[in-house]
C-alpha positions, -999 to 999 in steps of 0.1 A, spaced: 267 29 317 257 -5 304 226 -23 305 212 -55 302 178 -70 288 167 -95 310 143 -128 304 135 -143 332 117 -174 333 106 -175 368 82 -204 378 72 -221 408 59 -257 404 26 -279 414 22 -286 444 40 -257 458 25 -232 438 16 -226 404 31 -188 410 55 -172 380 58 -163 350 80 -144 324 93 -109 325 112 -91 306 132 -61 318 160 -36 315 188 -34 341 223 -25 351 230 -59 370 214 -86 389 209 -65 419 187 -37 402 171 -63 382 157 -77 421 147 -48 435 123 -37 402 104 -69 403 104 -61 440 91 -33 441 58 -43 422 29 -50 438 23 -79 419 52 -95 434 47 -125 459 71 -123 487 62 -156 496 84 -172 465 109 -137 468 136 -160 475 136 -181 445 133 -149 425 174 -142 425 185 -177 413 164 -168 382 178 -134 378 216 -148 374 209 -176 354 185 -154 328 192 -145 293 206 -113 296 216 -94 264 241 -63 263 220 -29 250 243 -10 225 218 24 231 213 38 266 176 24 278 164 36 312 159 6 338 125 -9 346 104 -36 337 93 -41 297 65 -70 298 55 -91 324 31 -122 321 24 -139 357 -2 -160 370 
């Protein structure tokens, strides 16, 4: 099964919110990528809607070796 490493540049601008950050992650598809920054508690539903536009418009580099999904490095504010 192939997956992906994701960078996701995820920010929400002044005066709206100074809310994102970058994450890095492994995952099969765009989907699974959501629902593991959902599923942290360190994820603001309040800006959950902007989150997918980010996800499909990532970097997203093919993993020759099988890696397990989840979330690698996250920096948020």
């Amino acid at each position: 099964m192939k997956r992906y490493l994701y960078v996701v540049d995820y920010w929400v601008p002044f005066p709206a919110s100074e809310y994102g950050g970058l994450i890095t992650l492994i995952a099969e598809n765009d989907v699974e990528a959501l629902e593991l920054l959902s599923d942290e508690e360190s994820f603001n539903e309040d800006y959950g809607h902007l989150i997918m536009e980010k996800i499909v418009t990532a970097t997203k580099l093919e993993l020759a070796d099988d890696y397990e999904s989840g979330i690698i490095e996250a920096f948020c504010t």
